[in-house]
C-alpha positions as CSV (number, residue, x, y, z in Angstrom):
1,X,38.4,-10.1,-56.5
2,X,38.5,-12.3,-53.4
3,X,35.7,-12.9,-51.3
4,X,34.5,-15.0,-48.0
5,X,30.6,-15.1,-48.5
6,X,28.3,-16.3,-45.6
7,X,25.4,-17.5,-47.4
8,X,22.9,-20.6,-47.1
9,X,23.6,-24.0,-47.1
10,X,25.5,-24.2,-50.7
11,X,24.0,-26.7,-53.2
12,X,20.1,-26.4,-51.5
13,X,17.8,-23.3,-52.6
14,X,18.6,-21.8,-55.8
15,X,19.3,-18.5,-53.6
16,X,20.1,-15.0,-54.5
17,X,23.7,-15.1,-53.1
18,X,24.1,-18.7,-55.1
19,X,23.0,-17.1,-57.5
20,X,25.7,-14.2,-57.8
21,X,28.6,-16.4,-56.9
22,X,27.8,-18.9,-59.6
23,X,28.1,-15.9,-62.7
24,X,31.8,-14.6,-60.8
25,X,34.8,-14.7,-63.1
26,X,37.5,-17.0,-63.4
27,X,39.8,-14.4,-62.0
28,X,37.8,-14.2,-58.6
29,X,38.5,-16.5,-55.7
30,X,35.9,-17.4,-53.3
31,X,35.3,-19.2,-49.6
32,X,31.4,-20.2,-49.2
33,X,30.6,-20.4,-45.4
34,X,27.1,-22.5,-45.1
35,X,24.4,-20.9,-43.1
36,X,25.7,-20.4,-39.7
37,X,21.4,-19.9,-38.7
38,X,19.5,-17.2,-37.3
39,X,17.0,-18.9,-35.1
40,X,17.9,-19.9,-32.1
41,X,16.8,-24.2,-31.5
42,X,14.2,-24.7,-29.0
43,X,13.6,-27.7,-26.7
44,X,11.3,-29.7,-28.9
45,X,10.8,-32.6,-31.3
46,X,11.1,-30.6,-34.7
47,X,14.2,-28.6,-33.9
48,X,16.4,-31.2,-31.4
49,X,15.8,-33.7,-35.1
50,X,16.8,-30.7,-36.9
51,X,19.7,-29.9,-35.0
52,X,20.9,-34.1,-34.8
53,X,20.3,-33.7,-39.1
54,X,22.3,-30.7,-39.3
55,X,25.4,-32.1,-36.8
56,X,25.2,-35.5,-38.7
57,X,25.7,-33.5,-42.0
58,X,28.4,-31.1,-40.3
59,X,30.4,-34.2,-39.2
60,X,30.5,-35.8,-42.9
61,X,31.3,-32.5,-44.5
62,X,33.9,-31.9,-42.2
63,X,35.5,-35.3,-42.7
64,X,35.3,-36.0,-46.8
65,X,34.4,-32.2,-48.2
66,X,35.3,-29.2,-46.2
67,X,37.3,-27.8,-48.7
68,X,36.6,-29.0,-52.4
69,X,36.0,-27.0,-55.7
70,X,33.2,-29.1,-56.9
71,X,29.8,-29.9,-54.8
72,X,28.5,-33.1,-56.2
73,X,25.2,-31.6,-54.8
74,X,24.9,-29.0,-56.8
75,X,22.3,-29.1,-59.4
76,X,24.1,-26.1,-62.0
77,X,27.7,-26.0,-63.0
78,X,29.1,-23.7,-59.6
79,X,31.5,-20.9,-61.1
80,X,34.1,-20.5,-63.1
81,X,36.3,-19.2,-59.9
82,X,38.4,-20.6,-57.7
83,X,35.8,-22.0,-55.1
84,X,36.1,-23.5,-51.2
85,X,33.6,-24.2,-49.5
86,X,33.4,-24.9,-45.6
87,X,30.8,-26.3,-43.5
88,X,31.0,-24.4,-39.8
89,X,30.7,-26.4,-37.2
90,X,29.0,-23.5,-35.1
91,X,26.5,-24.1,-32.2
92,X,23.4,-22.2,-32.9
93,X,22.6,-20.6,-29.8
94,X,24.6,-17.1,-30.8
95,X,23.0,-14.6,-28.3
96,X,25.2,-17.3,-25.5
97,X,28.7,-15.8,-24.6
98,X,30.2,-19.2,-24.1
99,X,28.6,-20.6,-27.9
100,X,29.8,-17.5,-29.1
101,X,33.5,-17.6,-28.2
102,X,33.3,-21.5,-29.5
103,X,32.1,-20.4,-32.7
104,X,34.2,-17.6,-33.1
105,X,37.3,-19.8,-32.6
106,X,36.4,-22.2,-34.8
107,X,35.1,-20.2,-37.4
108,X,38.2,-18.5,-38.1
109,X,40.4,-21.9,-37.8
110,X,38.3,-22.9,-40.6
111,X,38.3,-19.9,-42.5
112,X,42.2,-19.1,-41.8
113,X,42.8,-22.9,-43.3
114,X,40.9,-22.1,-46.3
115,X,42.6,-18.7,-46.9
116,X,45.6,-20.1,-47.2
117,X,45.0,-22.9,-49.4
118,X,43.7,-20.0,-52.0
119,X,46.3,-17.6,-51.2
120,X,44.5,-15.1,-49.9
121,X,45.6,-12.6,-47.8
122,X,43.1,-10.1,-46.9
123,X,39.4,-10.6,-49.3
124,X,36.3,-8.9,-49.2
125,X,33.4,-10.3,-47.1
126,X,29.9,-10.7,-48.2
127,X,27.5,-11.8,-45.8
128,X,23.9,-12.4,-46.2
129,X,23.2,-13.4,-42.7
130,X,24.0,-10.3,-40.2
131,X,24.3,-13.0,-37.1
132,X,28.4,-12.6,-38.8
133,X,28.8,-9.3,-37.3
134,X,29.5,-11.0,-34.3
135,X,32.4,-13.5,-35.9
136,X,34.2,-11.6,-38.0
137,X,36.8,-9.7,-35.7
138,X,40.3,-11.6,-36.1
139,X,39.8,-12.6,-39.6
140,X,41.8,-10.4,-41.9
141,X,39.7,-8.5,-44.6
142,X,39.3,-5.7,-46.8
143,X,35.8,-4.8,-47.1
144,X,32.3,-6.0,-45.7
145,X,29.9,-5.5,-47.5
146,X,26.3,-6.5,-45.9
147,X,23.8,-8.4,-48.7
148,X,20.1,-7.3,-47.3
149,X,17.6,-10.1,-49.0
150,X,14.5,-9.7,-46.6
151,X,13.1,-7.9,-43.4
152,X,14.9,-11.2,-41.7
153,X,13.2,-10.1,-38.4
154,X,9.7,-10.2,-40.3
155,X,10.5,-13.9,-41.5
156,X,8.3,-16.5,-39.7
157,X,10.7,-18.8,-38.0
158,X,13.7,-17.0,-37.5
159,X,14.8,-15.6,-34.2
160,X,13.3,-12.0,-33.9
161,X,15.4,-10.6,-31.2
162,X,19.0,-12.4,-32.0
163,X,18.0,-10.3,-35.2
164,X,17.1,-6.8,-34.0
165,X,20.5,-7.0,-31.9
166,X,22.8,-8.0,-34.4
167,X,21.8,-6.1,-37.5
168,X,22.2,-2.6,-36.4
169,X,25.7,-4.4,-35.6
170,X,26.2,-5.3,-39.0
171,X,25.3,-2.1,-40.8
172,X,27.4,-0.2,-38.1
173,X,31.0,-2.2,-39.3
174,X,29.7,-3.2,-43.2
175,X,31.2,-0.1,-45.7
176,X,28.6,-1.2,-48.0
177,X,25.2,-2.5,-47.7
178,X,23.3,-4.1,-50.6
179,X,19.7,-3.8,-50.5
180,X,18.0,-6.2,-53.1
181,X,14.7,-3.9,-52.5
182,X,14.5,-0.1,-51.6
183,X,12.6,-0.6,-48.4
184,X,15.8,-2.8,-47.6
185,X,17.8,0.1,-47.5
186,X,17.8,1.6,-43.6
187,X,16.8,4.7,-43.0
188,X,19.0,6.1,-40.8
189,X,21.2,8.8,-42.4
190,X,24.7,7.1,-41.7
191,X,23.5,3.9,-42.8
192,X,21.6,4.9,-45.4
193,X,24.7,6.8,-47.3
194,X,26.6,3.8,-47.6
195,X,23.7,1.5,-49.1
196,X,23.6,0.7,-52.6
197,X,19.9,-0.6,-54.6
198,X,20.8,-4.2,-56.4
199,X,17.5,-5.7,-57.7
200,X,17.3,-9.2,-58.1
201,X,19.2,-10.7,-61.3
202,X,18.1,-13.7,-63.4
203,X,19.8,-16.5,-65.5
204,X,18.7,-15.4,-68.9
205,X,21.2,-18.6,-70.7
206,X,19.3,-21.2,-68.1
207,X,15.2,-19.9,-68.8
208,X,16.3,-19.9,-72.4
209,X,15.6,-23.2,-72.5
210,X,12.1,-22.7,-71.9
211,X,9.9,-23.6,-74.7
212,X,8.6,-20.4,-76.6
213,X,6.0,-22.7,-78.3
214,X,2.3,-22.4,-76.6
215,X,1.2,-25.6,-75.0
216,X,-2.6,-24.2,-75.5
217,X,-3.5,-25.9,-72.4
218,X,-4.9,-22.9,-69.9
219,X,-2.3,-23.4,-66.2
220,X,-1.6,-20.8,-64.2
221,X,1.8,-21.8,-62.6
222,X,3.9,-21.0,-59.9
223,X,7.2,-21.9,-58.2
224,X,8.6,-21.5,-55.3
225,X,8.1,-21.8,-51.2
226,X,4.3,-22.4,-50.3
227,X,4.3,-20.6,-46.7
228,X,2.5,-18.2,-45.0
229,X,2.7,-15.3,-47.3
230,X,1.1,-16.4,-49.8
231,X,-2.8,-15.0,-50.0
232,X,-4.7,-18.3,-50.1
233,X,-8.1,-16.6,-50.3
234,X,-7.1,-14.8,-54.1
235,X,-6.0,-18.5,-55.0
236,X,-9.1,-20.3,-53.9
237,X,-11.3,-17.7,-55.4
238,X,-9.4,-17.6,-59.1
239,X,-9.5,-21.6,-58.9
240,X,-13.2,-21.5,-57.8
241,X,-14.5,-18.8,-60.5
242,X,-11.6,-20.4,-63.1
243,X,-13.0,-23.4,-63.0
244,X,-11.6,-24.4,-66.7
245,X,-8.0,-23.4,-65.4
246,X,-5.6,-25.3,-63.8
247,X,-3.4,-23.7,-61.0
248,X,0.2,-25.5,-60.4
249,X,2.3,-24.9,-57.6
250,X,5.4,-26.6,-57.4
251,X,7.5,-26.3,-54.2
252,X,8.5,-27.2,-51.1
253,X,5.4,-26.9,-48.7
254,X,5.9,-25.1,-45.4
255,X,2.8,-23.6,-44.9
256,X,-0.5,-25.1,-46.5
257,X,-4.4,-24.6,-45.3
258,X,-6.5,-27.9,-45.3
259,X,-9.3,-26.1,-47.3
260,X,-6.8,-25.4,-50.3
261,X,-5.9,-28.8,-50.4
262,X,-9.5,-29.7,-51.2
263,X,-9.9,-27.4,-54.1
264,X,-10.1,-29.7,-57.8
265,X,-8.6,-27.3,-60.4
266,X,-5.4,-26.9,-57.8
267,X,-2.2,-28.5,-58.1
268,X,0.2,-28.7,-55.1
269,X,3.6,-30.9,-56.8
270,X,6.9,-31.4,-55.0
271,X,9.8,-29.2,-55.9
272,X,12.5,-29.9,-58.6
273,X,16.2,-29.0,-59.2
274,X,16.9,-25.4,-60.1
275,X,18.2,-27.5,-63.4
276,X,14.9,-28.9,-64.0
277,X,12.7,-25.7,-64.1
278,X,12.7,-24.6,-67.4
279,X,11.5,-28.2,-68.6
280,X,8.8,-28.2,-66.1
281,X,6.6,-25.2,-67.3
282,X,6.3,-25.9,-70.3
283,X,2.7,-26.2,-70.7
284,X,2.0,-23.0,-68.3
285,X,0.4,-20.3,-70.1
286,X,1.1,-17.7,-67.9
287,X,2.5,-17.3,-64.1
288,X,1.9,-15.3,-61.1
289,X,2.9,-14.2,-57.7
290,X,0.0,-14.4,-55.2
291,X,1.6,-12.8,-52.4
292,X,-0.4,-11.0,-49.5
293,X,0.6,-7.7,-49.4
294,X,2.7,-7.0,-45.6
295,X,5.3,-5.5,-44.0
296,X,7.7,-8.2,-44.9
297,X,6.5,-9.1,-48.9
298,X,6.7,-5.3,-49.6
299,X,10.4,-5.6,-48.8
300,X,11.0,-8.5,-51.1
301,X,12.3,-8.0,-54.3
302,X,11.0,-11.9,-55.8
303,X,13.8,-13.7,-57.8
304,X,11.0,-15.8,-59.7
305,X,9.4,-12.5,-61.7
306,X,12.5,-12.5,-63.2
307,X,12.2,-16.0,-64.0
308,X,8.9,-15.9,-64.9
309,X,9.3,-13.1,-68.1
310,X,12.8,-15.1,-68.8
311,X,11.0,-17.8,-69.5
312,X,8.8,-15.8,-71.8
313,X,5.5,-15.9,-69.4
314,X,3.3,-13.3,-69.0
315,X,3.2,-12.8,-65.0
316,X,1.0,-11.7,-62.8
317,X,2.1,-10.1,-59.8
318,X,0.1,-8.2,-56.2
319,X,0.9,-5.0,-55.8
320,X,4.7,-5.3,-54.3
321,X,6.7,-1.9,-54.4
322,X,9.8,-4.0,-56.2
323,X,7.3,-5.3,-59.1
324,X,5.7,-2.5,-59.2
325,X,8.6,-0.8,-60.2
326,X,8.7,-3.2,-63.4
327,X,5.2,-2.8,-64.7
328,X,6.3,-1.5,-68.1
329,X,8.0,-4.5,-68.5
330,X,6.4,-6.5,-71.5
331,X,4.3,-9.2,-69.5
332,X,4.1,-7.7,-66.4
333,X,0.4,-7.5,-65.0
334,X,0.0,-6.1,-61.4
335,X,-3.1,-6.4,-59.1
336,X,-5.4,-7.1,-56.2
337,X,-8.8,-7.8,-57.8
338,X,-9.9,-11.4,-58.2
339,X,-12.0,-10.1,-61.4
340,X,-9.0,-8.1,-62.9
341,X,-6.6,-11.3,-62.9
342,X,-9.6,-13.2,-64.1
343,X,-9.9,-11.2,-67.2
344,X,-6.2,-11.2,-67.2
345,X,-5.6,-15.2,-67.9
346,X,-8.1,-15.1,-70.4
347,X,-6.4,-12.7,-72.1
348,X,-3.0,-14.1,-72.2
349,X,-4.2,-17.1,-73.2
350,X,-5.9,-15.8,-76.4
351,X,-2.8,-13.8,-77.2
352,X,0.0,-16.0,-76.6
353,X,2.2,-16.5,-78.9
354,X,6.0,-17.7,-79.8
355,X,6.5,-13.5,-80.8
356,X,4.6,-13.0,-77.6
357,X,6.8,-14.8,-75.3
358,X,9.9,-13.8,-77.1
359,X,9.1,-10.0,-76.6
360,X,8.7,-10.7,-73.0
361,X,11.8,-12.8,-72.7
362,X,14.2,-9.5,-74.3
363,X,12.7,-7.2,-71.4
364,X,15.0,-8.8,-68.7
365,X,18.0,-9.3,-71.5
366,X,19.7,-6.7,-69.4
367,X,18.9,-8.3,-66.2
368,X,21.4,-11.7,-66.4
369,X,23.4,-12.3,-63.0
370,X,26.6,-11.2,-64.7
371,X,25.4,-7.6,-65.2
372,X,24.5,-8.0,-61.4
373,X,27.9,-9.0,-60.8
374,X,29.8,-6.7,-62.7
375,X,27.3,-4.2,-60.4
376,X,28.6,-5.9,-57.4
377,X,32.0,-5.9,-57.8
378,X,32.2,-2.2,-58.8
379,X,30.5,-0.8,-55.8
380,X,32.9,-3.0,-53.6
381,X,35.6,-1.3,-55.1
382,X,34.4,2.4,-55.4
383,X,33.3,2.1,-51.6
């Protein structure tokens, strides 16, 4: 199949929609659009140095690798298809008539260019960003179908109101829309009978090469954004009363109290390549998801549980509606309670095992991003 997918920033965060496009087939042609934004800049330090970052990077892309199969950034092998990708040169301020007509125009010179180099005539669009309901008129495509990752207008950051008026938009012109979690699906009847549920996938081959040997060293690990919703009062009172644990987080910090810095038995370490993460927790003994519980994390559908159980760790998860859906899962352990989880470590640790882990690892066999795609593809074409 052919496809134009508006995703992020191709080659950054190990994303759902990176994710996907890496496991299509060699018969499949794709254009990957970078993140056109969903936040509109303000007038201040952080986002004018943002913005000068993102137009220096724009400018070299533009020049030496608009259009290129292979991203030399990319930390996994990108897909077996035929692959484009373009950097947009769009302006960010999309709820401006006059930014909107520039990017429009210059979105589909871009797109048009890259079209004909692979021959396309009229592919599918996949869009995770619904700010593209306003660009796509002119370009010549089959099918839109709409890829619904998060309550974006619940995200802290993004532009609230540029996304309340756009994404009734999208689901209004998209003949499918994907919903990686069923609170993502809308619940208005004419929008709703068009949605299709497609949980989150994992990359069995890549967690495979996780050691299934115990390290017998007793860390609780995580990976992933630190940011606002995670609940840093379950984490300081498990590192307080788990005073022989360790707690890892590894990630990119965004959000991070100063009394959780201060806290012995907690580990905050920078981020490594997608690549890299199987190697890296290899002395965990278990993993968890310490989310708060809200209107925006019951809508998310977390790649890493996946991950987690691939890698053959027992996981422990708040009470999401997406994981709760997977508690019979081998490994899965969902709740609140400090006390609960607390008795929950010290069992894993005393029954973890290579057998252990392997069991836990063959409960997301069926899970792999190519089952997701083949998913994918066949609701795009039955739609």
């Amino acid at each position: 199949m052919d496809f134009i997918v508006f995703g992020d920033d191709w080659g950054g965060h190990a994303s759902t929609t990176q994710h996907l496009v890496r496991h299509f087939f060699e018969v499949d042609r794709v254009i990957w659009v970078d993140s056109i934004g969903m936040r509109t800049p303000g007038l201040n330090r952080k986002d004018l140095t943002r913005l000068k970052v993102k137009a220096c990077s724009l400018a070299t892309k533009v020049a030496t690798r608009e259009l290129q199969q292979k991203d030399p950034k990319t930390d996994c092998e990108i897909t077996a298809c035929q692959f484009l990708h373009i950097a947009p040169m769009v302006v960010p301020f999309h709820q401006n008539s006059l930014c909107r007509f520039f990017n429009k125009w210059i979105l589909h010179i871009q797109i048009l260019r890259a079209m004909k180099l692979l021959g396309m005539v009229a592919p599918n669009i996949l869009s995770a960003n619904p700010v593209v309901a306003h660009y796509i008129q002119g370009i010549p495509y089959r099918k839109l179908a709409y890829l619904r990752l998060d309550r974006y207008a619940e995200l802290p950051g993004v532009d609230r109101d540029l996304i309340l008026e756009v994404e009734p938009l999208m689901f209004d012109q998209a003949a499918l829309i994907i919903a990686t979690a069923r609170k993502l699906i809308p619940q208005q009847a004419v929008w709703e009978k068009k949605s299709h549920y497609l949980p989150q996938g994992v990359d069995t081959a890549h967690f495979a090469l996780a050691s299934y040997e115990p390290s017998r060293k007793k860390i609780l690990g995580f990976f992933g954004l630190v940011a606002e919703w995670l609940d840093f009062s379950l984490i300081e009172m498990i590192a307080t009363n788990m005073r022989d644990w360790i707690l890892e987080f590894r990630g990119p910090i965004r959000y991070l109290p100063e009394r959780s810095k201060k806290i012995e038995n907690v580990r905050w370490l920078p981020p490594v390549p997608f690549k890299d993460l199987p190697f890296v927790i290899k002395d965990w003994a278990c993993a968890w998801i310490p989310f708060q519980v809200s209107a925006l994390t019951e809508s998310v559908n977390p790649l890493k549980i996946r991950e987690y159980l691939a890698a053959g760790l027992a996981s422990h998860c708040t009470s999401l509606p997406e994981v709760y859906a997977m508690k019979n899962c081998p490994g899965v352990f969902i709740s609140d309670t400090p006390q609960e989880i607390e008795e929950w470590l010290e069992s894993c640790f005393q029954c973890d095992s290579r057998e252990q882990r392997l069991k836990i690892r063959a409960g997301v066999a069926d899970d792999s991003w190519t089952n997701r795609v083949i998913q994918l593809q066949r609701v795009i074409s039955q739609c």
